[in-house]
Every structure is written in structure tokens, then in C-alpha cells.
C-alpha positions as CSV (number, residue, x, y, z in Angstrom):
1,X,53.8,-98.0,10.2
2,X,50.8,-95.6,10.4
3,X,48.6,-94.6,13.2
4,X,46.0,-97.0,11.7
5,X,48.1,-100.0,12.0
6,X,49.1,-99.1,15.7
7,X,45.5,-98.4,16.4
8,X,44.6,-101.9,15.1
9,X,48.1,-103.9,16.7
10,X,47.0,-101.8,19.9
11,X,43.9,-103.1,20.2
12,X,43.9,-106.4,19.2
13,X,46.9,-106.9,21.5
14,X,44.5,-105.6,24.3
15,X,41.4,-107.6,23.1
16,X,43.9,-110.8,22.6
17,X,44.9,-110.5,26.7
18,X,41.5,-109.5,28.0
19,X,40.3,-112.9,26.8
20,X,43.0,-114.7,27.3
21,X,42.8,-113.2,31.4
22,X,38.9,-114.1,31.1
23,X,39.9,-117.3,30.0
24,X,42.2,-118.3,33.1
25,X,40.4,-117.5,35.3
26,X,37.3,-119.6,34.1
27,X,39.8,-122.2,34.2
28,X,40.9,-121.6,37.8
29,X,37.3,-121.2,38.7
30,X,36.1,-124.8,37.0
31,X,39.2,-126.6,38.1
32,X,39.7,-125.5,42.0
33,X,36.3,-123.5,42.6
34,X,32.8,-124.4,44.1
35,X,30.2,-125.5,42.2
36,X,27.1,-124.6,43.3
37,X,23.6,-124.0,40.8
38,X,22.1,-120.3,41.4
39,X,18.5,-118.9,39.5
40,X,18.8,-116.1,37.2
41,X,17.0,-113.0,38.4
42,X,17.5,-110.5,35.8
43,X,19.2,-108.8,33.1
44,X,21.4,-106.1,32.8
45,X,24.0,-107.0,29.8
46,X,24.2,-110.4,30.6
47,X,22.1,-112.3,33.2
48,X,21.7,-111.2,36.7
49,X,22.3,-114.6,38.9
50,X,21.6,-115.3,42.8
51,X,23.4,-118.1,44.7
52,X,24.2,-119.5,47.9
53,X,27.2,-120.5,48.6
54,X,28.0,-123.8,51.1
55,X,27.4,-121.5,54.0
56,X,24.3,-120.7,52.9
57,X,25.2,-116.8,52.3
58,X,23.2,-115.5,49.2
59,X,25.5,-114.1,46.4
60,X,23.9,-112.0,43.5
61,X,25.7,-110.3,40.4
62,X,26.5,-110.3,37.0
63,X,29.6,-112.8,35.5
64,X,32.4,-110.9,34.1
65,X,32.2,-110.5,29.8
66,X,28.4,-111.8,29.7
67,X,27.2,-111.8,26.7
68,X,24.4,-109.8,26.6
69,X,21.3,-111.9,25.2
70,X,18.5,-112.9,27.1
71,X,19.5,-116.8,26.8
72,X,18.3,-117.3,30.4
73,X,15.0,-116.2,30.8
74,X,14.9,-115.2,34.8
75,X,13.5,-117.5,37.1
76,X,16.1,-120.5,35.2
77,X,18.1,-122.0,37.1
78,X,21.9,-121.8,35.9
79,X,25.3,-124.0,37.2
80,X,28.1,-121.4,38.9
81,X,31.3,-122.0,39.8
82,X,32.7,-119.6,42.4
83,X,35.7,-118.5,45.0
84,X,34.7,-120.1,48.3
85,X,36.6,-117.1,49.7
86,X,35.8,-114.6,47.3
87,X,32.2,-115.8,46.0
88,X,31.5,-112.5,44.0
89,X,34.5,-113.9,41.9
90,X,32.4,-116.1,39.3
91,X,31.7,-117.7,36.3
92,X,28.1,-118.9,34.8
93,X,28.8,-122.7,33.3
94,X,26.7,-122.1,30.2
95,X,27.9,-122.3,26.4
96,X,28.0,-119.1,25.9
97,X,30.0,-118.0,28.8
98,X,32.4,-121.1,27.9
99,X,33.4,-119.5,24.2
100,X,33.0,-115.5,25.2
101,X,36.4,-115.5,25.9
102,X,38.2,-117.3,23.0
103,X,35.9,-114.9,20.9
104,X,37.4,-111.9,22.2
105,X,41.2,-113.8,22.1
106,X,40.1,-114.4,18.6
107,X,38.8,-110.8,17.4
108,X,42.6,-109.8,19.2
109,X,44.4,-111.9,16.4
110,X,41.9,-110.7,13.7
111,X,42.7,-106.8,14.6
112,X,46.4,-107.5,15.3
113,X,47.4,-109.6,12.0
114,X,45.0,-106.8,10.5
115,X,47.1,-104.1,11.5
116,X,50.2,-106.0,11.2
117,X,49.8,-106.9,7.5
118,X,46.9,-104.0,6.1
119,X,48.7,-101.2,3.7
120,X,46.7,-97.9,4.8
121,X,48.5,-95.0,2.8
């Protein structure tokens, strides 16, 4: 095994649990969190959002792995989910936000069967 093919196992063993971590806890998020819809206010690698969660306390930040196109332009209104006793814990319920993090659990098994099977002399 060479340092290339550790390199590549290394990180797509990384990339594969990063999404798959970014994954569950959307899931916990949609299945036990609040719902709530919040207004995008800006950009900054992803769109900026403000909410207000059920007692009425304003909540703005970015979403953990945004994508980083303008999709949203601000002002748009966009559906969060949220902790009711963490609400900077969040997820944006848009398309893209839904598939970020079985891209990054994908580009994990790409890089790992790539350094797994790849003959580098």
C-alpha cells in the first residue's frame, strides 16, 4: 500500500462519515424537531437564514454543509427545522440541503474504493 492509497482510503473514510453524521442529524431534526419557515438574509457560502422560534426568539445563521450557490435569493422565505432547545442546531428543508449530505457519503466511497483498488507505483 502506498501513501497515495492511504491518502485516498483516509479521506474518503473521513468524507464517507462527515456525510453520513450530516445525514442523521437532518433526520433527527425532520423527524423530532420544530418546523418553523424563516427568510433568507444573506449569503456567506450557503444562505444566511433568520427565524423565530415558538417563543418568538429570533434565530439567525448559516445551516451546517450549505452548498454555496445563491439558490435563495435573500429576502425568500425558506422551511427550517430546528432544536426547540438548541435552535442554532438546524437544517434548511430545501433540495439541495436534502442531497448535500449523500454527495459527500458518496464522494467518501468514490475516494475510498479509489484508493482501495488504484495501482500508483
Amino acid at each position: 500500500m502506498t501513501t497515495n492509497n492511504l491518502v485516498f482510503l483516509l479521506t474518503g473514510t473521513g468524507l464517507f462519515f462527515w456525510g453520513l453524521w450530516l445525514w442523521r442529524q437532518r433526520q433527527r431534526l425532520v423527524r423530532h424537531g420544530q418546523f418553523t419557515t424563516g427568510m433568507v438574509i444573506g449569503h456567506d457560502e450557503g444562505p444566511i437564514v433568520r427565524f423565530y422560534t415558538q417563543d418568538q426568539k429570533p434565530v439567525s445563521g448559516k445551516s451546517a454543509a450549505s452548498p454555496s450557490s445563491r439558490y435563495h435569493p435573500d429576502g425568500a422565505s425558506i422551511g427550517v427545522y430546528y432544536d426547540p432547545e438548541k435552535p442554532r442546531d438546524f437544517v434548511l428543508d430545501t433540495t439541495e440541503h436534502k442531497v448535500t449530505p449523500l454527495l459527500i457519503m458518496l464522494m467518501g466511497i468514490v475516494f475510498f474504493l479509489g484508493g482501495l483498488f488504484s495501482k500508483i507505483d
